[in-house]
SENUGU-384580 format. One line per 8 residues: number of its first residue (from 1); their letters; for each residue y negated, x, z negated of C-alpha. Coordinates in steps of 0.05 Angstrom, whole numbers, plus 32768, in hexadecimal, padded with zeros to 4 digits. Each point is the difference from the previous one (the first is absolute). Example, Ala and Ser with C-alpha at 12.3 -4.5 7.8 and 13.67 -1.06 7.14 Angstrom:
2
1> as> 805A,80F6,7F64 | 7FBB,801B,800D;
END
This chain:
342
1> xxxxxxxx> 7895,8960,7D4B | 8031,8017,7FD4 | 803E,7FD3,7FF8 | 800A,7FD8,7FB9 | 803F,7FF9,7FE6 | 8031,8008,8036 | 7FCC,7FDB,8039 | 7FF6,8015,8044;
9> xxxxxxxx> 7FBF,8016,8022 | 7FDB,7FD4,8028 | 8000,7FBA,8001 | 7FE0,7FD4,7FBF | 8035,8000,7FCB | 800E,7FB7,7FE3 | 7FF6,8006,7FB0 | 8048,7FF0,7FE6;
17> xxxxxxxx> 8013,8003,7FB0 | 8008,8049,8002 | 7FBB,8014,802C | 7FD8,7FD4,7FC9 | 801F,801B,7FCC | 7FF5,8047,8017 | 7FB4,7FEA,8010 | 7FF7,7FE1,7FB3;
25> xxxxxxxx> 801E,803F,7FDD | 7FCA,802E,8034 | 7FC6,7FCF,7FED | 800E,800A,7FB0 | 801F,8045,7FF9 | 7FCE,801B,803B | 802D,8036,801C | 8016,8008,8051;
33> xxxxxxxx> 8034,7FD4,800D | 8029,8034,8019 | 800B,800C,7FB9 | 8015,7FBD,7FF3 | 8033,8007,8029 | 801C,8049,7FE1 | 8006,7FCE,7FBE | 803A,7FEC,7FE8;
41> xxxxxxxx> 8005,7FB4,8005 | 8010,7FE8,7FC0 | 7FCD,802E,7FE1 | 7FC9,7FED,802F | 8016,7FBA,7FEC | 7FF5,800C,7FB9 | 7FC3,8023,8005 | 7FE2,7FBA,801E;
49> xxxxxxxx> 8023,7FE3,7FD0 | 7FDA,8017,7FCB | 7FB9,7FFD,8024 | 800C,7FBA,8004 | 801F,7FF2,7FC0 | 7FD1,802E,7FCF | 8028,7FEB,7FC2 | 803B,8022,8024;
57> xxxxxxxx> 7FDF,8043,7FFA | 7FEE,7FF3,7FBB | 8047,7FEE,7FEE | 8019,804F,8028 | 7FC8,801D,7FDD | 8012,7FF0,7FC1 | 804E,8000,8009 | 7FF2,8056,8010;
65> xxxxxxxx> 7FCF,8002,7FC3 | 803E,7FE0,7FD7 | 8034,8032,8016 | 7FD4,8034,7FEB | 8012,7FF3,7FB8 | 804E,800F,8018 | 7FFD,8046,7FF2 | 7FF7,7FED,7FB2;
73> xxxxxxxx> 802A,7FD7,8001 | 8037,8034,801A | 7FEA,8031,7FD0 | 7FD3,7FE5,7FC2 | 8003,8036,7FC7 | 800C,7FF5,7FB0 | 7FC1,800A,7FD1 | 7FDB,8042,7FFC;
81> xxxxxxxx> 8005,8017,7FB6 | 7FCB,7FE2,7FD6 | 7FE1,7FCC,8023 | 800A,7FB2,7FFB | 8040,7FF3,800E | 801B,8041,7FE0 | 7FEF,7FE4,7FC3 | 8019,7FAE,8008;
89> xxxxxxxx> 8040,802F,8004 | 8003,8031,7FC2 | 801A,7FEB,7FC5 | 803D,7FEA,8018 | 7FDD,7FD1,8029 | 802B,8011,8044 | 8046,7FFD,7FE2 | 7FE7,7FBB,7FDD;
97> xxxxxxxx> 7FFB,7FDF,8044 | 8027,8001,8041 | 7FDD,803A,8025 | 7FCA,8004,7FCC | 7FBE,7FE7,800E | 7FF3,8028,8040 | 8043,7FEA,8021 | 7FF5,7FBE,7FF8;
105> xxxxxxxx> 7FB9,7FFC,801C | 8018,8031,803B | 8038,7FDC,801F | 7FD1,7FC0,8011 | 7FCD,8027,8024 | 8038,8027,801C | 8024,7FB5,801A | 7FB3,7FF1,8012;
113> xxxxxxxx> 7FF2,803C,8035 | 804D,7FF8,801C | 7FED,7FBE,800F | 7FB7,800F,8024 | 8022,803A,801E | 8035,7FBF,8020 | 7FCB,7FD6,8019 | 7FE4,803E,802A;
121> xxxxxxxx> 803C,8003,8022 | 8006,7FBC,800F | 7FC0,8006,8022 | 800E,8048,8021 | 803C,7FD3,801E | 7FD9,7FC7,8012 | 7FD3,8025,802F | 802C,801F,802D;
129> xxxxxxxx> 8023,7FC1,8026 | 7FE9,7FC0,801C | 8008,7FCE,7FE5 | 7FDB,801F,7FC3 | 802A,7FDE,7FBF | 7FDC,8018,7FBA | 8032,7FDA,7FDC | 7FCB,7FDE,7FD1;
137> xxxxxxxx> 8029,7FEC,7FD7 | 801F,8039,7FE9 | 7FC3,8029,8001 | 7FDF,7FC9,7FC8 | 8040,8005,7FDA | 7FF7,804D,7FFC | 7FAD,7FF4,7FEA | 801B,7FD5,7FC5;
145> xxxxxxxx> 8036,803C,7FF3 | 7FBF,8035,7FFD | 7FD7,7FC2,7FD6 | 8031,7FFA,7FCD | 8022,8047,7FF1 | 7FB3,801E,7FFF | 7FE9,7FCB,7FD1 | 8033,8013,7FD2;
153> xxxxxxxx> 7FE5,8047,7FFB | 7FB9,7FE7,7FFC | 8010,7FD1,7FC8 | 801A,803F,7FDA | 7FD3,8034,8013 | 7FC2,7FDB,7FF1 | 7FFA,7FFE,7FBD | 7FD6,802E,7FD9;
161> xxxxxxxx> 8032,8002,7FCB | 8040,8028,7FF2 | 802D,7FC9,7FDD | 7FEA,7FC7,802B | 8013,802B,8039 | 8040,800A,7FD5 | 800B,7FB8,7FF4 | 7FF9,7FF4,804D;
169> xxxxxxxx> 802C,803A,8012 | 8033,7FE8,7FCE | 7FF8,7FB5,8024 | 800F,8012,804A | 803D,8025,7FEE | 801F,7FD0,7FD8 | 7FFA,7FD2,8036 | 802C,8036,802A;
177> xxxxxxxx> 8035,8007,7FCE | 8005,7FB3,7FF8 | 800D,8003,8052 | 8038,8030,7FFA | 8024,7FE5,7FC2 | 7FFA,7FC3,802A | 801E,8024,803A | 8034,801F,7FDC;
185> xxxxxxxx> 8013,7FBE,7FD4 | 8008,7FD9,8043 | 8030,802B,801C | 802E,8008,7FCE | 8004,7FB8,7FF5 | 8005,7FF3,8045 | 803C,802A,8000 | 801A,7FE3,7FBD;
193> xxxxxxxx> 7FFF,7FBD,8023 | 8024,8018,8043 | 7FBD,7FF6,8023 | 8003,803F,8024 | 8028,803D,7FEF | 7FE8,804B,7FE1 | 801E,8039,8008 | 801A,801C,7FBC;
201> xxxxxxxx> 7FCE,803C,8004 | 7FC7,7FC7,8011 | 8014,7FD2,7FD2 | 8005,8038,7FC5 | 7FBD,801A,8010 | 7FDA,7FBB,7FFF | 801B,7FFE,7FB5 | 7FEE,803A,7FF0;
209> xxxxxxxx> 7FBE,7FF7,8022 | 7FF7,7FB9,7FE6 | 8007,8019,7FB2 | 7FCF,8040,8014 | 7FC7,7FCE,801A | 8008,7FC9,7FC6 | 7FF0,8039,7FD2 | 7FC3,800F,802C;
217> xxxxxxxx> 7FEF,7FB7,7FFC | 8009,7FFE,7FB1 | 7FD7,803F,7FFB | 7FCB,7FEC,8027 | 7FF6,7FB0,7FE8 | 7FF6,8026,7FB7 | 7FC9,8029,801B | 7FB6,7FE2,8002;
225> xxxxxxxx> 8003,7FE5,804E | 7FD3,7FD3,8028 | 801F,7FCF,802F | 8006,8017,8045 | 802D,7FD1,801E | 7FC9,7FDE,802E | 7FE8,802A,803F | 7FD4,7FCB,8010;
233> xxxxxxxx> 7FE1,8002,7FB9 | 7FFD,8051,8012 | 7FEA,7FFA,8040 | 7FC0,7FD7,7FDE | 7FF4,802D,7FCA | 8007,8042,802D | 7FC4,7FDC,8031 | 7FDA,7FEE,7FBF;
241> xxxxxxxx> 7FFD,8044,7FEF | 7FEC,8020,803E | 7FC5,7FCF,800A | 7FF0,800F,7FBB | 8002,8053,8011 | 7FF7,8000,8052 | 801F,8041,8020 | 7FD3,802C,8012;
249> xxxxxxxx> 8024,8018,803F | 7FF6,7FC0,8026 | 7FCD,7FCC,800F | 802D,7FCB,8019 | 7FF5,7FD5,7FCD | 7FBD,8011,7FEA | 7FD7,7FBB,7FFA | 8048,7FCF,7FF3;
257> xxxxxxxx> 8021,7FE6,7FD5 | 804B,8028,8002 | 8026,7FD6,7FD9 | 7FEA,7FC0,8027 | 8012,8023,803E | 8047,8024,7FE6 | 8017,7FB9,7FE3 | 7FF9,7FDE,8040;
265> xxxxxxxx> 801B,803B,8021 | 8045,8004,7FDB | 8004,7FB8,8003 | 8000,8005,8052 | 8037,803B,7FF7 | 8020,7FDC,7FD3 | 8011,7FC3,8029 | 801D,8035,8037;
273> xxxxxxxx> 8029,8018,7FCC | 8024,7FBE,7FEF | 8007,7FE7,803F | 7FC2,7FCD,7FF6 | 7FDE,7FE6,8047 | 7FB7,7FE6,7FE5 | 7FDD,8045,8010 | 8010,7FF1,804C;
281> xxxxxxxx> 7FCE,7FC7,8004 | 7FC4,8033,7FE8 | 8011,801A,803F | 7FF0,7FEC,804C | 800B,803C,8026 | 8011,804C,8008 | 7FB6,8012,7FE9 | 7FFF,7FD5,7FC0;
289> xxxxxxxx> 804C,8019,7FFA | 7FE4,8048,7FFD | 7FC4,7FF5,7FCF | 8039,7FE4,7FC8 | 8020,8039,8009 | 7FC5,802E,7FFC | 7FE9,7FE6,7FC0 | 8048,8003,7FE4;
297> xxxxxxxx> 8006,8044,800F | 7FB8,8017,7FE5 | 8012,7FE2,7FBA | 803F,801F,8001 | 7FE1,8042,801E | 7FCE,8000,7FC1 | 8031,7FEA,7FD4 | 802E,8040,8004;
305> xxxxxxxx> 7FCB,802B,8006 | 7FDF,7FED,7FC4 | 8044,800B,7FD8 | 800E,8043,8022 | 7FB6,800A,7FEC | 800B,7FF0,7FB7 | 803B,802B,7FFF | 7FE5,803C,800E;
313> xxxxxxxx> 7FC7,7FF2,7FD7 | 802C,7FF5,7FBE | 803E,8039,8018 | 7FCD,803C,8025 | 7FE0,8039,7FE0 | 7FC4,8010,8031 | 800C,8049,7FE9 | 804A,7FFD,801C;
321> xxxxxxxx> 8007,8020,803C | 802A,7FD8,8025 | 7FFB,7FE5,8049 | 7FF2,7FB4,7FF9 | 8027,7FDB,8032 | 7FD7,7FC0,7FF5 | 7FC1,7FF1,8036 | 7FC0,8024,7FEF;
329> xxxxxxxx> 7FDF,7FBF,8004 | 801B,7FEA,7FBC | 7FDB,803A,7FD9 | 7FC5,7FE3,7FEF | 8024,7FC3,7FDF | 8035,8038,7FDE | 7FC3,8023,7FE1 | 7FDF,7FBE,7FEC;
337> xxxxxx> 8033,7FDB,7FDD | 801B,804A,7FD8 | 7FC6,8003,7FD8 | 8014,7FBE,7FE5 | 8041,8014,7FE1 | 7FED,8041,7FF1;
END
């Protein structure tokens, strides 16, 4: 007989931890045992793991289909000549607001792929020692990071109509330029007040920085904005829309009700986020553990790939010939939603 494990010919071997554990992974994985043994521990570890916990493969599953979207992210592209968001930006259009139109729709869904591309490691890291830590809660707070920066795109993109994607352009960024005249103010008064001291070249440049963004603010509070102050206002009007026009690239929420199932989502993350402990009693174990987090990071998956989706459907010339470096699977929802603002 050959030996298992380390054991010794011969005489019945008694069935310690290890022996049944080495049995239960050749039972479900059906391979020779001798095998088993050639496996690294901690991987053959997580590999029961996630037979016995299915939401755990769901939650790696999705995690790899999330950092997919990090190459985008890395390198995302300004509008092809003549389409969509070419246009929001003539006339003047780009100089009018911080980054014009297509800047400030790009950074969110670039802050939204950074942070699926995070969680991924987190859970690269999480399989390779025992004990296994995901570190929930800072995988949840990075789902509500994807929720809100993707909504703000979405709430943009969607609308069929150049000046009320205007006005909504116009309203994100003047909520940035509030939050650095805010930055800038505080510092200088801090140092007026002996708070905490600048140096001279510091202290100079947040003046001169402070004057440059109340200008923006002036200039942009006199333009026709909408109010986007409220992610979780956003985040509701992003999932409205997308039940409203379902991507095409995905059936995951074929047959639901999205906004429903995003509200209760960023709630959950939310609660991570500020330190709040009521989400722990939805839970009574790893497995239950696990499914939060897999539904967290499906609406967060669909999410940002819906705003890279819109994107490219509003800022890509199909006659371009450029390498795309977003997943193929996103096509079909690129090709759907361009007709729309063609």
């Amino acid at each position: 007989m050959e030996p298992v494990c380390g054991a010794t010919d011969g005489a019945e071997r008694p069935r310690t931890g290890a022996l049944r554990f080495t049995l239960a992974l050749r039972s479900i994985l059906s391979v020779p045992v001798g095998m088993v043994c050639a496996m690294d521990k901690a991987k053959a570890l997580y590999a029961l793991g996630k037979l016995l916990n299915p939401a755990l493969g769901r939650v790696i599953e999705r995690g790899q289909r999330g950092q997919e979207l990090e190459e985008w992210g890395l390198r995302p592209h300004r509008p092809d000549p003549g389409t969509p968001m070419a246009m929001d930006d003539k006339d003047g259009w780009a100089a009018t607001i911080p980054d014009g139109l297509a800047g400030t729709v790009m950074y969110p869904i670039m802050n939204a792929t950074d942070a699926l591309a995070s969680v991924n490691v987190v859970l690269s890291a999480a399989a390779k020692t025992a004990p296994f830590r995901h570190h929930t809660p800072s995988f949840l707070a990075s789902c509500r990071t994807a929720f809100e920066s993707s909504a703000q795109a979405i709430w943009v993109l969607s609308s069929d109509d150049r000046d009320v994607r205007r006005a909504r352009g116009a309203g994100l960024a003047l909520v940035g330029v509030e939050h650095a005249r805010d930055y800038h103010s505080e510092a200088i008064k801090a140092h007026d007040n002996k708070l905490y001291s600048l140096p001279d070249e510091t202290y100079k440049s947040s003046q001169r920085r402070l004057g440059f963004h109340q200008e923006e603010v002036d200039r942009l509070t006199a333009l026709t904005h909408e109010n986007g102050r409220s992610y979780k206002d956003l985040v509701r009007k992003a999932a409205n829309w997308l039940q409203d026009n379902p991507p095409i690239h995905t059936t995951d929420i074929d047959g639901k009700h999205f906004p429903t199932i995003l509200k209760q989502e960023y709630r959950v993350c939310s609660s991570f986020t500020h330190g709040h402990a009521w989400p722990i009693h939805l839970v009574d174990g790893p497995s239950e553990m696990f499914a939060m987090m897999a539904d967290a990071i499906m609406s967060a998956v669909i999410s940002t790939e819906c705003a890279v989706a819109l994107y490219e459907a509003h800022a890509t010339d199909p006659a371009v010939t450029r390498t795309h470096v977003y997943p193929d699977r996103l096509q079909p929802s690129i090709d759907g939603w361009r007709r729309r603002f063609v």
